[in-house]
C-alpha positions as CSV (number, residue, x, y, z in Angstrom):
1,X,48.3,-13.9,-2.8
2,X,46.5,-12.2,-0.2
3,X,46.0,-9.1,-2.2
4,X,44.4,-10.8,-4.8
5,X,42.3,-12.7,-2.4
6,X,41.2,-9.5,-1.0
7,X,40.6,-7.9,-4.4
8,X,38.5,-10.7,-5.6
9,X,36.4,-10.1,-2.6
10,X,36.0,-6.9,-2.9
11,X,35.4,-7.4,-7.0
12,X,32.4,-10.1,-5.4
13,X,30.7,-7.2,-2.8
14,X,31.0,-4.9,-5.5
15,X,29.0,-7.1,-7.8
16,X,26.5,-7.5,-5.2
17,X,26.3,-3.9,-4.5
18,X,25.5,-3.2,-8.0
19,X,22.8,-5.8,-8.0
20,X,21.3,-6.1,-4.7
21,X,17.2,-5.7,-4.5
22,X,15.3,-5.4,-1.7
23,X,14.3,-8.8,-0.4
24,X,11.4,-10.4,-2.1
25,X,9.4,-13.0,-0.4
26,X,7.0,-15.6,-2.0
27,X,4.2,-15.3,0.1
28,X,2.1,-17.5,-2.3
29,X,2.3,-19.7,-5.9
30,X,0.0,-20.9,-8.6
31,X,-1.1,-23.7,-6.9
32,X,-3.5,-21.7,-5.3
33,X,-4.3,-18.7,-7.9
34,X,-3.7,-16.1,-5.9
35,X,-4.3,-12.4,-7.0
36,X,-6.0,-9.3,-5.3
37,X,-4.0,-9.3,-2.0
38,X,-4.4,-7.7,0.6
39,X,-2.1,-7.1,3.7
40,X,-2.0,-5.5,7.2
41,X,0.8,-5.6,10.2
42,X,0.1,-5.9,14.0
43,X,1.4,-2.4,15.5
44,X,1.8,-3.7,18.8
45,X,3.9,-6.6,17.2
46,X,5.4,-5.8,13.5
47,X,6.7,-9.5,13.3
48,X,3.2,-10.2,13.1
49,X,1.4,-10.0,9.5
50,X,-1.7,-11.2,8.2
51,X,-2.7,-11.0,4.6
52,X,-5.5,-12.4,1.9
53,X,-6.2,-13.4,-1.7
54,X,-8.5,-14.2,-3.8
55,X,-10.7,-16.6,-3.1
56,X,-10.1,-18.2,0.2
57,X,-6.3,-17.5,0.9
58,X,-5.4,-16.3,4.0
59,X,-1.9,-16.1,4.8
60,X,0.1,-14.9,8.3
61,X,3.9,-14.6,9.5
62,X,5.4,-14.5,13.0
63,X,8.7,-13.1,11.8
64,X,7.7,-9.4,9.5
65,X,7.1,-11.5,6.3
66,X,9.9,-13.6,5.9
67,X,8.1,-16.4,6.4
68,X,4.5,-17.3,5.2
69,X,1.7,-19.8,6.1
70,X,-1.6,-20.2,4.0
71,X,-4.6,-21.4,5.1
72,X,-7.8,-21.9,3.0
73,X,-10.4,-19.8,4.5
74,X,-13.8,-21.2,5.3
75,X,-17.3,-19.3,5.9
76,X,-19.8,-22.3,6.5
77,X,-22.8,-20.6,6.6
78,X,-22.1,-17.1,4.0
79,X,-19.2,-17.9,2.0
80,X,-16.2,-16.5,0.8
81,X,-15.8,-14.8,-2.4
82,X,-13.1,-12.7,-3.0
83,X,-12.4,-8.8,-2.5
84,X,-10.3,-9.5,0.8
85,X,-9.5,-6.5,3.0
86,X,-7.4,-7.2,6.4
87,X,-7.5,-4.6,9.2
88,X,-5.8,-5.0,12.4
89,X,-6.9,-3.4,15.6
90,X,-4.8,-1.7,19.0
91,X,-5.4,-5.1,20.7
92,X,-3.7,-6.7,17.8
93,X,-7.1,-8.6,16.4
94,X,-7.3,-8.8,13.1
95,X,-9.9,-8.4,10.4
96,X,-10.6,-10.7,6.9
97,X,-13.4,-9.0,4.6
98,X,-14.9,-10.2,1.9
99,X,-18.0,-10.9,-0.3
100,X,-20.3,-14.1,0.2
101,X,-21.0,-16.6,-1.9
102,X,-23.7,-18.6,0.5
103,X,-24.9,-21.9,-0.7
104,X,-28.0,-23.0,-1.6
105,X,-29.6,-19.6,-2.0
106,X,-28.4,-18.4,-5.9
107,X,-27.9,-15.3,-4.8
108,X,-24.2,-14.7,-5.2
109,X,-22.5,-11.7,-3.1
110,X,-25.7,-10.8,-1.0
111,X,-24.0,-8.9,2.0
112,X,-20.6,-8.3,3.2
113,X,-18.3,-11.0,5.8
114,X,-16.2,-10.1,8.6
115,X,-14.1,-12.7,9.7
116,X,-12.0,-12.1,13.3
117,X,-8.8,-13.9,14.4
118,X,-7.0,-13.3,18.1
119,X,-3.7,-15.3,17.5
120,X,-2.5,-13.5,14.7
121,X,-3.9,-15.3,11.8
122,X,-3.5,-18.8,13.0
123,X,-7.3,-19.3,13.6
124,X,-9.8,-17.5,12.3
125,X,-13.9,-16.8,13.5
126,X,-16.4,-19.3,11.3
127,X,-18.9,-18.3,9.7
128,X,-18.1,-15.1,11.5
129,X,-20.6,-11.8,11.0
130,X,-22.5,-10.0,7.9
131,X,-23.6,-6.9,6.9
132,X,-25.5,-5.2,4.0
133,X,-28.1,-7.8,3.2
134,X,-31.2,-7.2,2.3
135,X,-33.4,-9.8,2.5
136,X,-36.3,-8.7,0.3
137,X,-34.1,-8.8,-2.6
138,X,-32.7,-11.8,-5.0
139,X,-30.9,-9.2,-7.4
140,X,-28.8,-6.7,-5.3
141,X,-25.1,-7.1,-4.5
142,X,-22.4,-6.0,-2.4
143,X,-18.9,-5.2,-3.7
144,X,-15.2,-4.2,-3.2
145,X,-15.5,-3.4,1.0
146,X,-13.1,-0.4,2.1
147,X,-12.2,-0.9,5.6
148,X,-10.8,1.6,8.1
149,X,-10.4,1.3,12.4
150,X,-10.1,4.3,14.8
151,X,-7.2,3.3,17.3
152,X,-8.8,5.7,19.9
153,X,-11.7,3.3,20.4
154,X,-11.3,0.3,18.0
155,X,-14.7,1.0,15.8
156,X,-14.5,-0.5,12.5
157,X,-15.9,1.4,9.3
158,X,-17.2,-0.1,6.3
159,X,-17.8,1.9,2.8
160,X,-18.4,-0.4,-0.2
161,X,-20.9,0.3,-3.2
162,X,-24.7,-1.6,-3.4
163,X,-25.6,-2.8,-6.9
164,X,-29.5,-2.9,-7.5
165,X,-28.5,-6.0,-9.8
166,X,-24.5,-6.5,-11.3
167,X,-24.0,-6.2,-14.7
168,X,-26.8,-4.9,-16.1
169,X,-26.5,-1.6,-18.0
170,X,-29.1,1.1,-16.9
171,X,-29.0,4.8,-16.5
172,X,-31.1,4.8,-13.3
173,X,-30.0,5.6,-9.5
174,X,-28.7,1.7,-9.5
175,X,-25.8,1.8,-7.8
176,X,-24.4,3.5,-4.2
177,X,-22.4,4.4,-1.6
178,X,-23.3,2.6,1.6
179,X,-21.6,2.7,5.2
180,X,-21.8,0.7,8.0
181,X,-19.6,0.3,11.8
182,X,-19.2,-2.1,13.8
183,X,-18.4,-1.0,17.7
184,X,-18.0,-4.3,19.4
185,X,-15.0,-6.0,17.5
186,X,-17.4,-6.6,14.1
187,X,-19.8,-9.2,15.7
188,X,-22.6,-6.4,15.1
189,X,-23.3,-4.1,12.5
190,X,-25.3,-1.0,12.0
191,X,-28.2,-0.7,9.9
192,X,-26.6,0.8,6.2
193,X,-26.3,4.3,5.7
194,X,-26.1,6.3,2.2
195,X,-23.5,8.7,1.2
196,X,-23.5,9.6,-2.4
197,X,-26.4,11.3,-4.2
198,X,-25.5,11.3,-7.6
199,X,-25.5,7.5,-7.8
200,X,-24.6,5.0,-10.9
201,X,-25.4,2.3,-13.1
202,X,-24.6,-1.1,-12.4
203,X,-22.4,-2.1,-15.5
204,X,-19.2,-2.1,-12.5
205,X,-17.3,1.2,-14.8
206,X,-16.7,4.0,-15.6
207,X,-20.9,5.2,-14.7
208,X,-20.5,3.3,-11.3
209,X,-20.1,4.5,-8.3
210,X,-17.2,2.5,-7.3
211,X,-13.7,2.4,-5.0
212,X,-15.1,3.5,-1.7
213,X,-12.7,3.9,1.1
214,X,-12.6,5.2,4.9
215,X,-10.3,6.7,6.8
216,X,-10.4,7.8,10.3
217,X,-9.1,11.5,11.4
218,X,-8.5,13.2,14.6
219,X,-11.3,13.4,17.0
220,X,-13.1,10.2,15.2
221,X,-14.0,11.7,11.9
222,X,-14.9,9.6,9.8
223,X,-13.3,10.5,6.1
224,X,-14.8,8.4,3.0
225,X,-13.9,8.5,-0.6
226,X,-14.9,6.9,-3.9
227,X,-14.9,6.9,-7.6
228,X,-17.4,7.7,-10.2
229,X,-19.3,9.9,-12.7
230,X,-20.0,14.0,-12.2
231,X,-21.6,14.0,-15.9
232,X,-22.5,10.9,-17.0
233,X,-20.5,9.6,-20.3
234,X,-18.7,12.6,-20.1
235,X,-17.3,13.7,-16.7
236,X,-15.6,11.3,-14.0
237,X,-13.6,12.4,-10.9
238,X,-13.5,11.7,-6.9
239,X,-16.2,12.6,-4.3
240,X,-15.4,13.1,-0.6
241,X,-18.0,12.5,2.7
242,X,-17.3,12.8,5.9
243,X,-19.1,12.5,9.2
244,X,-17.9,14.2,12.7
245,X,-20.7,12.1,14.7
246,X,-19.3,8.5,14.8
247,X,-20.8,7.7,11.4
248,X,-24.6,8.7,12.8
249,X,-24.9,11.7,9.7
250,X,-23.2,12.3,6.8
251,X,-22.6,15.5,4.6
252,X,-26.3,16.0,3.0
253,X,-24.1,16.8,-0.6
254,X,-21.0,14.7,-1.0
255,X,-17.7,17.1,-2.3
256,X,-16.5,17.0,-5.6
257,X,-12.4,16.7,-5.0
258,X,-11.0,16.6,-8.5
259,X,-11.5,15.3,-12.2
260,X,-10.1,11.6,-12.9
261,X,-9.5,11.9,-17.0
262,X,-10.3,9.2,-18.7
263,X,-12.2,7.7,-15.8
264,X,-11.5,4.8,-13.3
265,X,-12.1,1.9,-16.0
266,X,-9.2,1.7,-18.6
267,X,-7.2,-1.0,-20.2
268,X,-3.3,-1.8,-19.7
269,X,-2.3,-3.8,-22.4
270,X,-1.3,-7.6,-21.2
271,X,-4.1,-7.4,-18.7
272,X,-7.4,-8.8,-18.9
273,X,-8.6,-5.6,-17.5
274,X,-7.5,-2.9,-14.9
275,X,-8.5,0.3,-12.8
276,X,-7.6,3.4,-11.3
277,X,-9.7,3.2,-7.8
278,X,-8.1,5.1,-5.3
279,X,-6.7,4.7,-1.4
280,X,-7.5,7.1,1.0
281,X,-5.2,7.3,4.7
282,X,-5.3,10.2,7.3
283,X,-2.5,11.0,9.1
284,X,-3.0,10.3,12.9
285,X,0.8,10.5,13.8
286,X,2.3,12.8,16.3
287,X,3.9,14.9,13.6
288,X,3.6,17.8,11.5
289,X,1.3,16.4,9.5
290,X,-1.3,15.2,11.7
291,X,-4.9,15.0,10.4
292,X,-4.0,15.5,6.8
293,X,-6.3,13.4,4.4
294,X,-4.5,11.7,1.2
295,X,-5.9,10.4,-1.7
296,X,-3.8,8.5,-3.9
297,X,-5.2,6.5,-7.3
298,X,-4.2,6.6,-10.6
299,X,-5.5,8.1,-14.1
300,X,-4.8,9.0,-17.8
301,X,-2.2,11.1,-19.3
302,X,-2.9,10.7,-22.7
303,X,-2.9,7.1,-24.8
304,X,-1.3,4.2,-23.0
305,X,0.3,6.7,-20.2
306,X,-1.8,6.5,-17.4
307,X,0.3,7.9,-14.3
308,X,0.2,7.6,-10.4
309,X,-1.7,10.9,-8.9
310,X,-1.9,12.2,-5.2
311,X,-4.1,14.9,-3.6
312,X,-4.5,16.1,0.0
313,X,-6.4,18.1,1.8
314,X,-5.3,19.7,5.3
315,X,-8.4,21.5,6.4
316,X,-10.8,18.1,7.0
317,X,-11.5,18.1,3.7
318,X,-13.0,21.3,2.9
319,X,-10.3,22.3,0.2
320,X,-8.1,20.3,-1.9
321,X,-4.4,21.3,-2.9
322,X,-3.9,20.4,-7.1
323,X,-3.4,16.9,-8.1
324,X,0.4,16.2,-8.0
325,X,1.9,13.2,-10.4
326,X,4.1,10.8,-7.9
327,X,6.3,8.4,-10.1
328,X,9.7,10.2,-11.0
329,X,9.8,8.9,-14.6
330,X,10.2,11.0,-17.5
331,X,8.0,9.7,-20.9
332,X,4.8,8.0,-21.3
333,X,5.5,4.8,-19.8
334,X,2.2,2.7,-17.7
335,X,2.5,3.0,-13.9
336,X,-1.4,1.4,-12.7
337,X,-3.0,-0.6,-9.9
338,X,-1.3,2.2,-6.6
339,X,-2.3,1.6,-3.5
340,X,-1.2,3.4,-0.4
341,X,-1.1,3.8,3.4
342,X,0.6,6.4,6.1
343,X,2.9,4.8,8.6
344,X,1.2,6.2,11.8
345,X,4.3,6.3,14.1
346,X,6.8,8.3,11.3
347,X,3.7,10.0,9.3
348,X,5.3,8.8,6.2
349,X,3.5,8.3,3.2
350,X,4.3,4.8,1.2
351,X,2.6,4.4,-1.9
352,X,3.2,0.5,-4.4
353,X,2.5,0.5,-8.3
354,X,3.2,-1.5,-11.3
355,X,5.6,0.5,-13.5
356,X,6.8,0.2,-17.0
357,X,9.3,3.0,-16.9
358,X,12.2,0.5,-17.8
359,X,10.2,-1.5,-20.5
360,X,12.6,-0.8,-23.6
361,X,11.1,-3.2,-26.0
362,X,7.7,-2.5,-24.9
363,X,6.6,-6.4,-24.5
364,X,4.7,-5.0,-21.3
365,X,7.8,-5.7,-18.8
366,X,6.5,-4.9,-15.4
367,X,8.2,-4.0,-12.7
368,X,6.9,-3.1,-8.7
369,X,7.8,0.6,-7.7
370,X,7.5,1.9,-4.0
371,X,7.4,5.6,-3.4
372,X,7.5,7.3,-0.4
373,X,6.6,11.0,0.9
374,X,8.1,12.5,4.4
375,X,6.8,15.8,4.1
376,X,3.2,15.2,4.1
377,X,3.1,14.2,-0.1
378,X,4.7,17.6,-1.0
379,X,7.4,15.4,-2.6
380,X,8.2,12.1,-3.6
381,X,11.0,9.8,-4.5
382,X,10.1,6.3,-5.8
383,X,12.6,3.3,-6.4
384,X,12.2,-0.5,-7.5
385,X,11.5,-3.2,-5.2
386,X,11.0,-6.2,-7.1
387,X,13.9,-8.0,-8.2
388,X,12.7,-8.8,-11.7
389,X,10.4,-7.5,-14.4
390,X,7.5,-9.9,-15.4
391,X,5.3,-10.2,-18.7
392,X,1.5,-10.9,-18.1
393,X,-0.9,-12.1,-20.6
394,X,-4.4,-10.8,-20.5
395,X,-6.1,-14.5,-20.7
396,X,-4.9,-14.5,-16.7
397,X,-7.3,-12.4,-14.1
398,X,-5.0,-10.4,-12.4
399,X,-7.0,-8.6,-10.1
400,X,-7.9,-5.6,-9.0
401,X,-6.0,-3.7,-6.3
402,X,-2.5,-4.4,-4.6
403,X,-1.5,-3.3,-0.7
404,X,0.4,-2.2,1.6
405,X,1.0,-1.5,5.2
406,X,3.7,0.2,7.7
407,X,4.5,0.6,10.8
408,X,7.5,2.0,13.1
409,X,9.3,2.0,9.5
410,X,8.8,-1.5,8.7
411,X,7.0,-1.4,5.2
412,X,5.4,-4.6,3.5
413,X,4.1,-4.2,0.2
414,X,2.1,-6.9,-1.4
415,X,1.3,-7.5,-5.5
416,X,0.5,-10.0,-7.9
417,X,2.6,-11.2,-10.3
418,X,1.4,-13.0,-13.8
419,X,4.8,-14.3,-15.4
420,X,2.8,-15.8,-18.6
421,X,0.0,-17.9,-17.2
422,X,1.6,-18.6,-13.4
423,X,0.2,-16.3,-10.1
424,X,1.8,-15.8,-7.1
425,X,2.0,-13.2,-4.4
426,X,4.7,-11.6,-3.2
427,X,5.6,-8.9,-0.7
428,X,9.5,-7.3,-0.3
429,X,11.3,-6.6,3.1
430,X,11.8,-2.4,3.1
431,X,13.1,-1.5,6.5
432,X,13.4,2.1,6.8
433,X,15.5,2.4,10.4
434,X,16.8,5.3,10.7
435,X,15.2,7.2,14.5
436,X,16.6,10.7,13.0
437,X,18.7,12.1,10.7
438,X,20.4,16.1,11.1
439,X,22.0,18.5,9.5
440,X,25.6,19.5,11.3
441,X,26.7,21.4,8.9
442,X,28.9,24.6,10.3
443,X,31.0,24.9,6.9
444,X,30.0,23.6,3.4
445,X,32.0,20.5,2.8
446,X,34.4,20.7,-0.1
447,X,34.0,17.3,-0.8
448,X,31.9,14.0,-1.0
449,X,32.6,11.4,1.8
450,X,31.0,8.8,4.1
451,X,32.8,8.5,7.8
452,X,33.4,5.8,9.5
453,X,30.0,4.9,12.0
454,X,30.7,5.3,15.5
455,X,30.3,3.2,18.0
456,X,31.5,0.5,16.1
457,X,31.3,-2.4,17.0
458,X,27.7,-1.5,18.7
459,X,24.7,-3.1,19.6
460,X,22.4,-2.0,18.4
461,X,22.3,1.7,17.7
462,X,25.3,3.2,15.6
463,X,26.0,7.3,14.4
464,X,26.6,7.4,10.5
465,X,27.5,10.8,9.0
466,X,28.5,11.9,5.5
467,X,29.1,14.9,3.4
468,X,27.8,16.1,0.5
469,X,29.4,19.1,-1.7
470,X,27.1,19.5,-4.5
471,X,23.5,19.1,-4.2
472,X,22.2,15.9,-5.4
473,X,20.0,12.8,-4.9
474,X,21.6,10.6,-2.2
475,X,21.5,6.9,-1.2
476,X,22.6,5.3,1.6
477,X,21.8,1.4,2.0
478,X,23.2,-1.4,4.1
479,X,24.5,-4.4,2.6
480,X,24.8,-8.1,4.9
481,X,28.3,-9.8,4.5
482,X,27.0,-11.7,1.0
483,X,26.1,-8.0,-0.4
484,X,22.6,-8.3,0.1
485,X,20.5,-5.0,1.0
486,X,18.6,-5.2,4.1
487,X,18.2,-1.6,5.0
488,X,17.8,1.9,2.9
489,X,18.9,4.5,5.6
490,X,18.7,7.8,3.1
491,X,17.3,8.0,-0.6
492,X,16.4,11.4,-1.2
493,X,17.9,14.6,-2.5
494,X,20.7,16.0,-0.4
495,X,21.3,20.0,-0.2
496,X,25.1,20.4,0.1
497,X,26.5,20.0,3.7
498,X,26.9,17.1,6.3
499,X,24.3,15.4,7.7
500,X,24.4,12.4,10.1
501,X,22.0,9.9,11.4
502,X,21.2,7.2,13.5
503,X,20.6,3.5,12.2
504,X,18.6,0.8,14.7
505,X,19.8,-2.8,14.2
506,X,17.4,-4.6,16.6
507,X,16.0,-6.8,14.2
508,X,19.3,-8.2,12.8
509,X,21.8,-10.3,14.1
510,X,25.1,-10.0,15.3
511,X,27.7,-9.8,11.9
512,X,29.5,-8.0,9.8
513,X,27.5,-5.2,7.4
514,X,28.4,-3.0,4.8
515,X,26.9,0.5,4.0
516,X,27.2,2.1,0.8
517,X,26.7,5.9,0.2
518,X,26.2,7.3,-3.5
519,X,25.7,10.6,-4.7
520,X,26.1,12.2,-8.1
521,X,29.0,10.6,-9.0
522,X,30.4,9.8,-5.8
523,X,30.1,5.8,-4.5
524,X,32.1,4.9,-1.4
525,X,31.5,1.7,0.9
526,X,32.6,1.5,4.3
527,X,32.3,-2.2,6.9
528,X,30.3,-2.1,10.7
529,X,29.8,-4.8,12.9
530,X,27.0,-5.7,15.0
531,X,27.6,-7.7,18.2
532,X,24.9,-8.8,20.6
């Protein structure tokens, strides 16, 4: 009787094992129609999240995302209208931008809103500050804010494109680049500064200058990207400024990085409409890879393949390396909507898309993808992290960008999803906790195997090594006693040899675990206990 007892319960983890997802977390439903979110985590507290929605949502967690309260944001005096961005600063202050919508004035997104909160999200700055108005104008208006901080002195940047009036189709110099910083914790702005030349229309596509986003390098350089035409109706790509003065002067001739075929407008079908604007992040780690620029967004590869692309540039932008694809799939299946962000403790990249690599009846099943780069975007692997596919109709705005945010290996994506007519938001627990991870290889193994962790039981740092004989791509995930995943230690390709690492379980409590190593066609399982 015991036996079979024990084999059912192994039969049961099994199950699990072959199932499990990374966590996902409702952050928000259709009652409130979110879409467009945006996220940031507190580095000097990763329990601490804010995040944002369109229109008013505002959203923050005390214990890393598990657990979500909204609040309906109010500007009294400007408005709020949608495009959030949240930034969070060293002091652990965070940041809510958006566009107005002021009453009584019919002039609809006039200027940009900062909003400022001290406790984490619970309360938040009213009306708070503006930039980018012009008052001698009824017709211009500001869209889509990019936002970065420089830790070394907490000045915020703001990139975002001026339109001389939205929606109307011209071929003049009617829409730009503009830049403006805040040095006082955004309750004052600089006067707006211009950094395109080539300019757009105003019909908000493919002829728009459109997408802009900062970064911040070493030594307070100031990095800024956007989308837009090189010929107009005929050439589209990616244009790069920078500015080595604290945002003061500017490139006098923007740099053309790279071609983006088919432009940043296109259509996925299922959606009412979609884009391929880009993220920029610099790396300001303590690693290798320190003051790399990366540019992820997300363009064409022929008719309804459009494909997740990355470029970088290690000389301060100066020269580019070729455009590299970063979802693994093989085919012409839709990956769209990327977003991306550098962990700055590790230096690793994280990048979220939709992907429709496993859509066999092609019915537009969507799934959320994360891919992440350790080796400053030379490589990447990608894996799933939602726990089911979802079909969106295209009478539903869906929005357009996703996030994501990292720090000290705690990684919380954010996306929409449409199931039919019904909105939510939702982000997934990815806890990457491994400190370091080594070859010890003397011999080459002769065979696959995962060895028992040492100390065990431990609190709260364990030793996990394992052997492979035959290169190949190798996971290595933690399971909780009901054969959910909570961790992903390894999940990455694996020259032959043994390797071992370390795995961190602060943030979980005392119980029994499982982790689960698989390689080629090697799978073995092997029980740890935490005790605190």
């Amino acid at each position: 009787m015991k036996t079979i007892l024990l084999l059912i319960l192994f039969l049961i983890i099994s199950v699990n094992f072959s199932f499990a997802q990374y966590n996902n977390v409702q952050i928000d439903g259709n009652t409130h129609t979110p879409e467009e979110p945006s996220i940031c985590i507190n580095p000097k507290n990763t329990n601490y999240l804010v995040a944002g929605s369109n229109i008013t949502n505002a959203y923050y967690t005390t214990n890393g995302g598990l657990n979500w309260i909204w609040q309906d944001l109010v500007s009294s005096t400007y408005g709020v209208w949608g495009d959030p961005i949240i930034a969070c600063d060293t002091t652990g202050a965070f940041y809510f931008f958006h566009l107005s919508n002021p009453s009584g004035t019919g002039h609809w997104i006039d200027r940009m809103v900062c909003q400022k909160t001290t406790n984490n999200g619970v309360n938040w700055s009213n009306p708070g500050s503006y930039f980018g108005y012009n008052p001698n104008s009824t017709t211009e208006a500001e869209d889509k804010p990019g936002v970065t901080i420089d830790p070394t002195n907490n000045y915020i940047y703001v990139t975002w494109t001026e339109f001389d009036n939205y929606g109307v189709l011209t071929q003049s110099d009617s829409s730009r680049i503009y830049f403006s910083k805040s040095t006082d914790g955004g309750i004052t702005w600089s006067a707006v500064k211009r950094l395109d030349r080539l300019g757009g229309d105003c019909w908000d596509s493919d002829n728009t200058v459109e997408g802009a986003v900062p970064c911040v390098g070493p030594n307070h350089v100031i990095y800024d990207l956007w989308c837009g035409p090189k010929v107009r109706n005929s050439q589209y790509g990616i244009f790069f400024n920078k500015s080595t003065d604290l945002g003061n002067t500017w490139l006098s001739q923007p740099i053309y990085v790279c071609d983006q075929p088919g432009g940043w407008d296109y259509m996925i079908a299922g959606l009412q409409r979609c884009n391929g604007l880009l993220a920029s992040a610099c790396d300001l780690s303590n690693g290798p890879y320190r003051g790399n620029i990366y540019v992820n967004w997300t363009d064409s590869a022929g008719p309804n393949n459009h494909d997740v692309k990355f470029i970088k540039s290690t000389n301060g932008g100066t020269n580019w390396s070729t455009v590299k694809k970063v979802n693994t799939d093989v085919g012409t299946k839709e990956q769209f909507l990327s977003w991306m962000t550098v962990d700055q403790y590790t230096g690793y990249i994280w990048i979220v898309f939709y992907d429709r690599r496993n859509d066999a009846s092609n019915n537009n099943s969507t799934d959320v993808y994360l891919a992440r780069s350790t080796n400053g975007g030379d490589t990447f692997i990608d894996f799933k992290i939602s726990t089911s596919s979802f079909i969106p109709v295209s009478g539903i705005f869906f929005g357009d960008y996703n996030s994501i945010t990292a720090y000290h290996n705690k990684v919380r994506p954010i996306w929409t999803r449409l199931q039919g007519s019904q909105l939510s938001v939702l982000t997934a627990i990815v806890d990457s906790l491994v400190t370091s991870e080594n070859s010890i290889t003397e011999t080459l193994p002769v065979d696959y195997k995962l060895e028992q962790n040492y100390p065990n039981p431990f609190n709260p740092k364990t030793n996990i090594s394992y052997s492979v004989k035959e290169k190949g791509f190798v996971t290595l995930k933690v399971y909780n006693s009901l054969g959910k995943e909570v961790a992903t230690l390894v999940s990455e390709n694996r020259e032959s040899g043994k390797y071992e690492l370390q795995w961190d379980a602060s943030n979980y409590s005392s119980g029994v675990y499982f982790y689960k190593m698989t390689v080629n066609n090697y799978s073995e399982t092997k029980k740890m206990m935490v005790i605190k």
